[in-house]
Steps between C-alpha positions, in 0.01 A plus 500: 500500500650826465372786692411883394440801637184667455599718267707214298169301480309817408747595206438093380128515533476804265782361285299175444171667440638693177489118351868547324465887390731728646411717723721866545636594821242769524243244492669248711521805755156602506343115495742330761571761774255628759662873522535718213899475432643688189858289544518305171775324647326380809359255241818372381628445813195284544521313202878410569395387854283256321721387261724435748256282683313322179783478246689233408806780394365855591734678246332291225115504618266266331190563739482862525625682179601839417316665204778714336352903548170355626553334863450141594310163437422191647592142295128381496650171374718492806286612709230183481453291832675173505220364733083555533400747719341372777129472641490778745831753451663642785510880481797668714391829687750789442722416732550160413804389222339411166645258286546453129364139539160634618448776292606297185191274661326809379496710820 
């Protein structure tokens, strides 16, 4: 299993719900963080935080993608659960870890 923040899990969710478009930074800002932030680079310290956590090699990222002048996408392909989701999902409060397992279960 391997834990994220809040945020981290936030940044996924919104990733995965763009289905494989990209998605800018100014979008990424305004979907995935509570506060209004106008740092572009908070999100790419983010996204490297995941890599770093999800990738096989984080300086050559399959799973999350940069978009040349656009911002970033998820792998859809990659992204698929290995397993079924099951009967009754558990749903973490905010101050419980999330894990890439359960939201690839579609959390």
């Amino acid at each position: 299993m391997i834990e994220l923040t809040p945020q981290e899990f936030s940044l996924l969710y919104v990733l995965a719900q763009a289905s494989g478009l990209p998605l800018s930074r100014s979008e990424l800002l305004q979907r995935a963080w509570p506060d209004a932030i106008d740092n572009h680079r908070t999100v790419d310290t983010h996204v490297l935080s995941l890599r770093k956590k999800l990738e096989v090699d984080p300086r050559q990222p399959n799973l999350i993608q940069t978009v040349r002048n656009v911002g970033y996408r998820l792998n859809a392909e990659l992204a698929k659960p290995d397993e079924p989701a099951p009967k009754r999902p558990h749903r973490p409060t905010r101050s419980q870890p999330h894990s890439f397992s359960r939201f690839a279960e579609g959390h």
